[in-house]
Biotite code that builds the C-alpha atoms (Angstrom):
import biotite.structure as struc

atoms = struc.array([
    struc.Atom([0.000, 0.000, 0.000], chain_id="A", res_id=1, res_name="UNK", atom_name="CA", element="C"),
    struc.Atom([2.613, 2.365, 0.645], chain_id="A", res_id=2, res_name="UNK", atom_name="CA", element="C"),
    struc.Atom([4.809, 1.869, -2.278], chain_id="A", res_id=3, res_name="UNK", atom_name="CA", element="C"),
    struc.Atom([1.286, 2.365, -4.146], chain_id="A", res_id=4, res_name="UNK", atom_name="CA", element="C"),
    struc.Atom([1.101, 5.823, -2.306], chain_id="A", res_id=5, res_name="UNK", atom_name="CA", element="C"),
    struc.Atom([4.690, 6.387, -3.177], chain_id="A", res_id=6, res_name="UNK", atom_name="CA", element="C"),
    struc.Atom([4.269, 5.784, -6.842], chain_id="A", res_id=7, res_name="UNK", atom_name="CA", element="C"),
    struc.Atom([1.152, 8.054, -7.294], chain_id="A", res_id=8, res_name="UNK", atom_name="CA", element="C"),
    struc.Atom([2.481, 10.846, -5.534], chain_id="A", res_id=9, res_name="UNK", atom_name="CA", element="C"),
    struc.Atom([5.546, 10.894, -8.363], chain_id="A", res_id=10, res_name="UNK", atom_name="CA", element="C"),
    struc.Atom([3.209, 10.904, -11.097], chain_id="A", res_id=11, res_name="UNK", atom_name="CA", element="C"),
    struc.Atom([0.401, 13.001, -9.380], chain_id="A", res_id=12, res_name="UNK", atom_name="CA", element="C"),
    struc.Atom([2.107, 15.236, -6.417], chain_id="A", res_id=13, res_name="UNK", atom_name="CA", element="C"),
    struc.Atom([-1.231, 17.094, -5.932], chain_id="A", res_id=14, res_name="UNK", atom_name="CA", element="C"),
    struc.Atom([-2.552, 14.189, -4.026], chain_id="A", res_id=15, res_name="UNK", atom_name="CA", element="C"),
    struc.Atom([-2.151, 13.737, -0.372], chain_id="A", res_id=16, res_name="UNK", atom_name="CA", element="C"),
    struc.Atom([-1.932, 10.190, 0.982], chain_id="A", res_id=17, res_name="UNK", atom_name="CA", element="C"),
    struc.Atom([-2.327, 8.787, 4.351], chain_id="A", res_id=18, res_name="UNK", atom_name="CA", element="C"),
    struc.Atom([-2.133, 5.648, 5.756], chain_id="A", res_id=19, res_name="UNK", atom_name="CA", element="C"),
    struc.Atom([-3.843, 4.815, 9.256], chain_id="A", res_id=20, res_name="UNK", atom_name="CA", element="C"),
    struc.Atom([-3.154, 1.653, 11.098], chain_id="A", res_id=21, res_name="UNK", atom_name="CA", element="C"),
    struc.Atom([-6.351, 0.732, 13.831], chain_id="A", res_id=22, res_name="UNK", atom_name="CA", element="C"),
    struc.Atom([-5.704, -2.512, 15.275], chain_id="A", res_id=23, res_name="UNK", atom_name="CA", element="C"),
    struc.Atom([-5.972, -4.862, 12.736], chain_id="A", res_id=24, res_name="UNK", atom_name="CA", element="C"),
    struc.Atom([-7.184, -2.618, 9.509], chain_id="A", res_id=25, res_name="UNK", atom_name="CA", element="C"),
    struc.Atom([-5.067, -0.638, 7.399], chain_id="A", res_id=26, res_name="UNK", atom_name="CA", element="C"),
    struc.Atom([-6.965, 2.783, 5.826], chain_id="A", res_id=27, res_name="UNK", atom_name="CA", element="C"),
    struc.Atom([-6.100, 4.646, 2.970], chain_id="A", res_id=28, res_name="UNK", atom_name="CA", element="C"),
    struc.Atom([-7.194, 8.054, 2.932], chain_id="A", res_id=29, res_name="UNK", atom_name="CA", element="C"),
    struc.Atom([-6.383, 10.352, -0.771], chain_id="A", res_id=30, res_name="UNK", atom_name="CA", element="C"),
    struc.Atom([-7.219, 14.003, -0.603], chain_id="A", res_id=31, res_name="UNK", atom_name="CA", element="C"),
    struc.Atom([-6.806, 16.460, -3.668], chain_id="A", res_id=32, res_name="UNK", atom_name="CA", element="C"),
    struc.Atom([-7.155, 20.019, -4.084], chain_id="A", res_id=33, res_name="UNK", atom_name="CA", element="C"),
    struc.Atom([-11.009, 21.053, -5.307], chain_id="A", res_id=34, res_name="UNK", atom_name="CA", element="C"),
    struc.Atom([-9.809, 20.557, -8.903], chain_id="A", res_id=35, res_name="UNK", atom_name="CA", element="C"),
    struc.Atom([-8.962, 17.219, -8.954], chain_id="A", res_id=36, res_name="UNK", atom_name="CA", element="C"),
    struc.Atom([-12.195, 15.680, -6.961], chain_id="A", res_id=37, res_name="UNK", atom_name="CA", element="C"),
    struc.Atom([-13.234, 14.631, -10.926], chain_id="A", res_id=38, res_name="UNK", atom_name="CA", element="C"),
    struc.Atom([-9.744, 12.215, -11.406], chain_id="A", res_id=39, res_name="UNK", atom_name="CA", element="C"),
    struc.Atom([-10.196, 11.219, -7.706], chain_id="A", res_id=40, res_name="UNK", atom_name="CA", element="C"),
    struc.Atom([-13.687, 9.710, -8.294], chain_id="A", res_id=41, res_name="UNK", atom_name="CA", element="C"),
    struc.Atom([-12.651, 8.461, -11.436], chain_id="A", res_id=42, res_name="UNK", atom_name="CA", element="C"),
    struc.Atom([-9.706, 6.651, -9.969], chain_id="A", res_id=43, res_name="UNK", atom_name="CA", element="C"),
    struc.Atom([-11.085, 5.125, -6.701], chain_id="A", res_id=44, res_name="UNK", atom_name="CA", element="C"),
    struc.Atom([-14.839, 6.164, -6.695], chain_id="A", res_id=45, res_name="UNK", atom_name="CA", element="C"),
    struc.Atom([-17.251, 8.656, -4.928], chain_id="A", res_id=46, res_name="UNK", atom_name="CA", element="C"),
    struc.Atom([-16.258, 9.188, -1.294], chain_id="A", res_id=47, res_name="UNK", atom_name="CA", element="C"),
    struc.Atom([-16.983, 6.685, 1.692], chain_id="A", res_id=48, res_name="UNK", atom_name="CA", element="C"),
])
């Protein structure tokens, strides 16, 4: 998961990824600036 994070934030360095351990789950969590909601949505799907 992390070298995933790693390699989008070289391509695409307007994302910001975080990755939150809680006991036994692992959660991803990709913010982007206003204008890049569209390619977000497109890339993982609307927002949890």
């Amino acid at each position: 998961m992390a070298a995933l994070a790693a390699d989008e934030q070289q391509c695409c360095p307007f994302f910001d990824f975080r990755l939150h351990l809680d006991g036994q789950e692992l959660h991803l969590e990709v913010r982007a600036p206003a204008d890049g909601t569209g390619l977000l949505t497109d890339l993982f799907g609307p927002a949890a």
